[in-house]
PAMARMI-55216 format. One record per residue (C-alpha): residue in three letters; x, y, z. Coordinates in nm, 3 decimals, padded with zeros to 5 digits, m for minus. Layout:
<atom><residuo>ALA</residuo><xx>X</xx><yy>Y</yy><zz>Z</zz></atom>
...
//
This chain:
<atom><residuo>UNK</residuo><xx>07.348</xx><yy>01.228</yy><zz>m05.429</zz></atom>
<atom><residuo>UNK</residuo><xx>07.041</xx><yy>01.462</yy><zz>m05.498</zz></atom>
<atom><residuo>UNK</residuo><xx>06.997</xx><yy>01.748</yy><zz>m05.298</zz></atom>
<atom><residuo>UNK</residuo><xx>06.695</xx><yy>01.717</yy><zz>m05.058</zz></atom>
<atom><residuo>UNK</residuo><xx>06.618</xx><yy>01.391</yy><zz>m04.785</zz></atom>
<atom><residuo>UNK</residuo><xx>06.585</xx><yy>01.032</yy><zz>m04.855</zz></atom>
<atom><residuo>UNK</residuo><xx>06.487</xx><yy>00.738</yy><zz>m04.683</zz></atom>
<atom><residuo>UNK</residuo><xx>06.505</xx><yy>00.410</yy><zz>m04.834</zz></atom>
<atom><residuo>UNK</residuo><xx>06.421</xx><yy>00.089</yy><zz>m04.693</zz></atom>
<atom><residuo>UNK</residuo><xx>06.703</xx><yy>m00.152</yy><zz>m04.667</zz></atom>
<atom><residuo>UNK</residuo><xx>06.597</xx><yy>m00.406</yy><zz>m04.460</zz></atom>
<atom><residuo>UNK</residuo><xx>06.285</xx><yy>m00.577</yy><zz>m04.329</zz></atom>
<atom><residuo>UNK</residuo><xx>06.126</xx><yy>m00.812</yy><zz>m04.070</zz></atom>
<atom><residuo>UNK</residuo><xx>05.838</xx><yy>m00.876</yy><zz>m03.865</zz></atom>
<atom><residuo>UNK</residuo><xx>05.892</xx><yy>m00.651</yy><zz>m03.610</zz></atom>
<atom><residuo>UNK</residuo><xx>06.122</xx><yy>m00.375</yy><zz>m03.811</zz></atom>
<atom><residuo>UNK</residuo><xx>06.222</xx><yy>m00.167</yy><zz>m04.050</zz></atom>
<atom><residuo>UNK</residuo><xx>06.623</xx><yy>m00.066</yy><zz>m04.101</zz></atom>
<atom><residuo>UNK</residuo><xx>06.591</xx><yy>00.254</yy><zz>m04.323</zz></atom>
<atom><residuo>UNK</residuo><xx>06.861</xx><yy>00.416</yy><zz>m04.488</zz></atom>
<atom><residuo>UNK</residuo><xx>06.811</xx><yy>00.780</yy><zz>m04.436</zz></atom>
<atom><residuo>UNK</residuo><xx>07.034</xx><yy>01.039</yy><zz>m04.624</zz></atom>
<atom><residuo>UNK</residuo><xx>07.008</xx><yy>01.383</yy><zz>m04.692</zz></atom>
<atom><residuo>UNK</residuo><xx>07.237</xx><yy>01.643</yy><zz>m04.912</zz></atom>
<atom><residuo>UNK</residuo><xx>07.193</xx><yy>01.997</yy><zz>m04.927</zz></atom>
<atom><residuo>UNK</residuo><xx>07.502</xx><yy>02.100</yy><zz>m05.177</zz></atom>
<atom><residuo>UNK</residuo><xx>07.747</xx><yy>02.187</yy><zz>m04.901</zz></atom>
<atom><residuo>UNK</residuo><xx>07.686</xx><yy>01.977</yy><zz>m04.599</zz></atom>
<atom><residuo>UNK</residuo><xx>07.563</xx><yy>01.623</yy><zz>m04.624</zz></atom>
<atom><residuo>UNK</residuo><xx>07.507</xx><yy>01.262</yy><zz>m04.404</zz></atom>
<atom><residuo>UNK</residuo><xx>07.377</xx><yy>00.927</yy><zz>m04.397</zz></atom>
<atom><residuo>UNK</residuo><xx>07.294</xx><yy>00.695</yy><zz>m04.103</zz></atom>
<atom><residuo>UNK</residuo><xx>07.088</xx><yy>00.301</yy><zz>m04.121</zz></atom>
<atom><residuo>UNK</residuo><xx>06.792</xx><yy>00.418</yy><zz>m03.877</zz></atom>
<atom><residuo>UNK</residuo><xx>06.570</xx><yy>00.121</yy><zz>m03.713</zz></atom>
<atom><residuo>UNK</residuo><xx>06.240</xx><yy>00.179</yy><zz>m03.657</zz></atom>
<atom><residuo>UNK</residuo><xx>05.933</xx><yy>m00.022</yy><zz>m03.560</zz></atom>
<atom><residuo>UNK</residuo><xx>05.685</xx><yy>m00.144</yy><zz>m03.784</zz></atom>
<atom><residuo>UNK</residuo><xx>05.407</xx><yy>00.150</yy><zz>m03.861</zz></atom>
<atom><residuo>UNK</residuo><xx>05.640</xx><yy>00.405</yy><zz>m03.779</zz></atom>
<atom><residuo>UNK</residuo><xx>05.694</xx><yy>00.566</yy><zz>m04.125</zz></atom>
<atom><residuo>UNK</residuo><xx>05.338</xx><yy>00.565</yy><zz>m04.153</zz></atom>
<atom><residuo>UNK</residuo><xx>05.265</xx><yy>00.745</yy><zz>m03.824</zz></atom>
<atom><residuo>UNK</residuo><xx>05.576</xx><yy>01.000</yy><zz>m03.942</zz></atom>
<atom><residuo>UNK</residuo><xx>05.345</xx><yy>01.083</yy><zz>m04.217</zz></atom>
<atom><residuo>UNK</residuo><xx>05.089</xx><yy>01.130</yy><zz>m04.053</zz></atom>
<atom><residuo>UNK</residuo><xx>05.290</xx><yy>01.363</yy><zz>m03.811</zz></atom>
<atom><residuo>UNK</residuo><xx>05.362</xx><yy>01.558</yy><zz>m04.095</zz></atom>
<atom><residuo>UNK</residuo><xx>05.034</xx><yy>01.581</yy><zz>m04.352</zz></atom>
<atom><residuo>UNK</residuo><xx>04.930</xx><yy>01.944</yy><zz>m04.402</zz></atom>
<atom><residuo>UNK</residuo><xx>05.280</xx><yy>02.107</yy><zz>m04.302</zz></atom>
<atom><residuo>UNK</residuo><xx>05.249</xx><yy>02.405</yy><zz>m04.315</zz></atom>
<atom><residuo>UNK</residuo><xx>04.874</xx><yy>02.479</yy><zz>m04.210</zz></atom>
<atom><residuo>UNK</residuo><xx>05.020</xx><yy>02.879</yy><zz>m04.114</zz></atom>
<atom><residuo>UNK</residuo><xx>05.333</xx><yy>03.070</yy><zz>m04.066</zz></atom>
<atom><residuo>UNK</residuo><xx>05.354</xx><yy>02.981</yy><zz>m03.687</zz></atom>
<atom><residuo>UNK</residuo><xx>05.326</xx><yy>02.568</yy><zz>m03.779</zz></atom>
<atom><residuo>UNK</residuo><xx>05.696</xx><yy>02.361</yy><zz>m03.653</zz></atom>
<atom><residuo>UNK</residuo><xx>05.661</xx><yy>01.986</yy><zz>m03.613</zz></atom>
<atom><residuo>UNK</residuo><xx>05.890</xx><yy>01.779</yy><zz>m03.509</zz></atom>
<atom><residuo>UNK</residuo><xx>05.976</xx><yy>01.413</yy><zz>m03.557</zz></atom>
<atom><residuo>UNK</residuo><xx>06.261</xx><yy>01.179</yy><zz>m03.435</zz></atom>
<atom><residuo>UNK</residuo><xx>06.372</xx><yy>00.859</yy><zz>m03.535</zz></atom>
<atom><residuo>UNK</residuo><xx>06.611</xx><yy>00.588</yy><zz>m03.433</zz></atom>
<atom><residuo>UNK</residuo><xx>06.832</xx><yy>00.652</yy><zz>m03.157</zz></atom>
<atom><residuo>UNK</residuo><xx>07.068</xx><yy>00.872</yy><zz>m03.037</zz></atom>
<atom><residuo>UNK</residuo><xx>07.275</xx><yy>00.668</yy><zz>m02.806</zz></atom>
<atom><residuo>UNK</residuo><xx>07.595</xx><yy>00.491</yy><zz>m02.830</zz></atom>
<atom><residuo>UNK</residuo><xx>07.466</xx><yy>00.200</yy><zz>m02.621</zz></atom>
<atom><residuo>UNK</residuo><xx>07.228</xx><yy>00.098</yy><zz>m02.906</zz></atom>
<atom><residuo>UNK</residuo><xx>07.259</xx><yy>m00.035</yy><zz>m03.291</zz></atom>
<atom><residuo>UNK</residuo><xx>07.176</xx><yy>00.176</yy><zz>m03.573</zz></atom>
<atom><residuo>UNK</residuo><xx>07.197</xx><yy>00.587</yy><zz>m03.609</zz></atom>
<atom><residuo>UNK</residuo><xx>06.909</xx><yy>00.834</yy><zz>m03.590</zz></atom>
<atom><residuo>UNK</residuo><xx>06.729</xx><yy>01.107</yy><zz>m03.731</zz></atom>
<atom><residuo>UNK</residuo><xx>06.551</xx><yy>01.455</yy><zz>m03.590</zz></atom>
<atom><residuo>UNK</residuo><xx>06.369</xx><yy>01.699</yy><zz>m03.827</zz></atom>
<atom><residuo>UNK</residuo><xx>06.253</xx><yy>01.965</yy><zz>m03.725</zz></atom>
<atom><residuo>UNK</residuo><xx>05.958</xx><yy>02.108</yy><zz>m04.007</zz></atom>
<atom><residuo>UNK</residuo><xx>05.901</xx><yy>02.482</yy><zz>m03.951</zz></atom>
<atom><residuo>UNK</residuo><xx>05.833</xx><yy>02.876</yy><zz>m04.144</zz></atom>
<atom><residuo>UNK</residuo><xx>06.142</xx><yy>03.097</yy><zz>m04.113</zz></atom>
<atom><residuo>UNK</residuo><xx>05.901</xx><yy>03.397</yy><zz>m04.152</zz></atom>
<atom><residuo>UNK</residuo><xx>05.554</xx><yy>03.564</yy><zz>m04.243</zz></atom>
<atom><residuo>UNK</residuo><xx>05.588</xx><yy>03.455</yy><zz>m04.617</zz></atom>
<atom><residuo>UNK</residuo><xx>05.582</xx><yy>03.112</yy><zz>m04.505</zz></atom>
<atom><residuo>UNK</residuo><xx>05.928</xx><yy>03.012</yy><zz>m04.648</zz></atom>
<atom><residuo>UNK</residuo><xx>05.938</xx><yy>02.698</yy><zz>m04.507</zz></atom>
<atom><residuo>UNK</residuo><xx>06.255</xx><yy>02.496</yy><zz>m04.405</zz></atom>
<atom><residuo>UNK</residuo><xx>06.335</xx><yy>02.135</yy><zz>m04.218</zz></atom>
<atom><residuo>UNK</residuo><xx>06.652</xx><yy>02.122</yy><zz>m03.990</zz></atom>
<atom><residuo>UNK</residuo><xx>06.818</xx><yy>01.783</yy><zz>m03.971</zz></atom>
<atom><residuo>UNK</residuo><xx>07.016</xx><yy>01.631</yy><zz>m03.764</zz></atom>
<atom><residuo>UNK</residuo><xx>07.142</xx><yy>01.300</yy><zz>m03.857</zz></atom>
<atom><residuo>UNK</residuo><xx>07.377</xx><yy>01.061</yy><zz>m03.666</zz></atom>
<atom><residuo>UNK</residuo><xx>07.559</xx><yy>00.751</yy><zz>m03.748</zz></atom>
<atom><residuo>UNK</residuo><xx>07.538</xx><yy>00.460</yy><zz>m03.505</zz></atom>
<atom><residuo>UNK</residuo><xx>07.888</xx><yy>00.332</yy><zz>m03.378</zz></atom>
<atom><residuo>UNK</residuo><xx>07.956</xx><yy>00.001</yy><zz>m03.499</zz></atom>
<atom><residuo>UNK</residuo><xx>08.311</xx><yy>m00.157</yy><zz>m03.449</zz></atom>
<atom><residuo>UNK</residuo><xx>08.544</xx><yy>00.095</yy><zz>m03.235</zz></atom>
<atom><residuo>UNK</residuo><xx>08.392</xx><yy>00.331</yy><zz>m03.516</zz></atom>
<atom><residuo>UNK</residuo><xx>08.352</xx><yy>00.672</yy><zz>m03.330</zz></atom>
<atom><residuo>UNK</residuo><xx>07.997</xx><yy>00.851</yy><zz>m03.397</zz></atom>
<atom><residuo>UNK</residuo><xx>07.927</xx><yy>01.094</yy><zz>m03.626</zz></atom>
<atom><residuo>UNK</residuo><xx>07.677</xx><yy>01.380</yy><zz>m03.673</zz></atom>
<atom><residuo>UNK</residuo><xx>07.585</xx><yy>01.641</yy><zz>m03.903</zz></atom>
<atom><residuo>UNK</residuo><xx>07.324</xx><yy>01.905</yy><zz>m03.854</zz></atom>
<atom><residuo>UNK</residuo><xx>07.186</xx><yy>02.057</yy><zz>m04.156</zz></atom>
<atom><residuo>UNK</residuo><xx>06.933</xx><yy>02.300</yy><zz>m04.333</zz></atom>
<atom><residuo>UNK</residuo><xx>06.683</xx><yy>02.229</yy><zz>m04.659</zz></atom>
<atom><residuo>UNK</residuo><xx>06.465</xx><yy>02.483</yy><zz>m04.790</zz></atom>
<atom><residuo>UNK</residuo><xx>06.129</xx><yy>02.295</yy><zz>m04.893</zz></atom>
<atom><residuo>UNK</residuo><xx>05.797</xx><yy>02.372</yy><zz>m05.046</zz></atom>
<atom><residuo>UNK</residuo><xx>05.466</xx><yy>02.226</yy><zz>m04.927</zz></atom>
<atom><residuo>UNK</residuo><xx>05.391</xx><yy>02.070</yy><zz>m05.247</zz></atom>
<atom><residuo>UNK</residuo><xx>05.710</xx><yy>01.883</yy><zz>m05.213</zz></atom>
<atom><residuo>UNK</residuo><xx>05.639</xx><yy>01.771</yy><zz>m04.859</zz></atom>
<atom><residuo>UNK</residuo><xx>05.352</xx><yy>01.636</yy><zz>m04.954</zz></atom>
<atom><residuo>UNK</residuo><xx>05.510</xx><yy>01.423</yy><zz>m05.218</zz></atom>
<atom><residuo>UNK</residuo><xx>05.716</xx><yy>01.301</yy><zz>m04.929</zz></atom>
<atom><residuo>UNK</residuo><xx>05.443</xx><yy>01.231</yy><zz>m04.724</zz></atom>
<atom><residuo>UNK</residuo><xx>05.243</xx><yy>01.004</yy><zz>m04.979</zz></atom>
<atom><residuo>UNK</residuo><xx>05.601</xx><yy>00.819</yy><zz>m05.016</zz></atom>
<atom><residuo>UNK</residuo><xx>05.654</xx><yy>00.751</yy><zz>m04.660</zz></atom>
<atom><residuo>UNK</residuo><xx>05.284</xx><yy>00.627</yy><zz>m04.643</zz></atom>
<atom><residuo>UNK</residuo><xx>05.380</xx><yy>00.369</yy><zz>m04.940</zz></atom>
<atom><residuo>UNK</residuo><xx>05.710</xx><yy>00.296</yy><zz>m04.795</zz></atom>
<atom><residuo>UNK</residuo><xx>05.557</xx><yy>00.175</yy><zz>m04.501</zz></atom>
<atom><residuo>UNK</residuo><xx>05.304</xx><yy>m00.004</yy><zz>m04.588</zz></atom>
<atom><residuo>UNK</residuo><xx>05.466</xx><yy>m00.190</yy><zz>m04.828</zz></atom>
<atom><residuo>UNK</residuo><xx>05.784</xx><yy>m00.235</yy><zz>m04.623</zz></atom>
<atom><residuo>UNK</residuo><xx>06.004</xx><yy>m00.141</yy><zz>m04.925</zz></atom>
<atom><residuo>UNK</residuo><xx>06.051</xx><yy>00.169</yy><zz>m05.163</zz></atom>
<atom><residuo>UNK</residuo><xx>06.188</xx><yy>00.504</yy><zz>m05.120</zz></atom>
<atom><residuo>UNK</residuo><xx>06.032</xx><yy>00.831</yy><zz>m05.021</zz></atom>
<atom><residuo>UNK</residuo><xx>06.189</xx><yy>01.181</yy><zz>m05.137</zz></atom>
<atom><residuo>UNK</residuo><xx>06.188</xx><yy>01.540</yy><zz>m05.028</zz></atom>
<atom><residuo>UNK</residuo><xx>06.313</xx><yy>01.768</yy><zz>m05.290</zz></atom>
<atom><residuo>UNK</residuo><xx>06.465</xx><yy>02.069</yy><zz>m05.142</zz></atom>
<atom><residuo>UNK</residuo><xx>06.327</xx><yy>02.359</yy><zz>m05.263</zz></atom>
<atom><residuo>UNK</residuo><xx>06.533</xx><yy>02.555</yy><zz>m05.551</zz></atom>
<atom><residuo>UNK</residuo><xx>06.849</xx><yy>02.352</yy><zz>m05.544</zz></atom>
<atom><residuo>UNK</residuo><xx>06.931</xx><yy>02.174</yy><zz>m05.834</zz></atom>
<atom><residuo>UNK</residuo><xx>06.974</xx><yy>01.816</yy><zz>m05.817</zz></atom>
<atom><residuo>UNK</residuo><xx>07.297</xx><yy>01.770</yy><zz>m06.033</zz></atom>
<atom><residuo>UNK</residuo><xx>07.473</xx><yy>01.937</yy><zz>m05.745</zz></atom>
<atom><residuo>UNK</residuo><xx>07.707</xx><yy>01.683</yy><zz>m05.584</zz></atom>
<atom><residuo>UNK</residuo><xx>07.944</xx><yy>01.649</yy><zz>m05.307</zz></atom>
//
């Protein structure tokens, strides 16, 4: 798996997408299938365009769900600077769904990133959406992407 996020759209209908989010950071890493409604990857990018506009800027953005009572896993980020320099990071927490006596799992999880990469990631989520297919990236920042679990 490369290090940084991923979310890649599995599955599609007319009201829905199921989106396979995943993220590896070279020592901790987790997957969950994430439904969301239609539009919602586009209004996640939107959330996020311009991250960071200063050193104080933290957005946050959830997806899915987080309860046991309800198919699929979920997804917080949480975009923010860790100081003056503007050294930017996104904290994860991703949790699997449970499906078939299968208990739940979780993994919470750090990613340096740059702006320039977030970007990126925002234009993909935009054409992810509005296609209904496709993947959208977020390169961590300084990590190598042969690293591997």
């Amino acid at each position: 798996m490369n290090i940084g996020l991923s979310f890649e759209v599995i599955y599609k209908d007319s009201d829905l997408l199921e989106v396979r989010v995943s993220a590896w950071n070279g020592a901790f890493g987790g997957a969950a299938d994430v439904y969301v409604g239609i539009g919602v990857l586009e209004e996640t990018a939107a959330k996020l365009q311009g991250f960071p506009r200063d050193t104080s800027d933290s957005r946050e953005v959830a997806l899915g769900t987080f309860s046991p009572d309800y198919a699929g896993g979920g997804v917080k980020m949480r975009f923010y600077c860790a100081d003056a320099s503007g050294h930017a990071f996104v904290e994860l927490r991703i949790d699997t769904g449970s499906t078939s006596g299968k208990p739940l799992e979780s993994v919470t999880m750090y990613l340096p990133v740059e702006a320039a990469a977030i970007d990126s990631f925002v234009a993909e989520l935009r054409r992810a959406g509005s296609s209904r297919s496709g993947i959208a990236r977020l390169e961590a920042k300084g990590l190598r992407a042969s690293a591997s679990p």
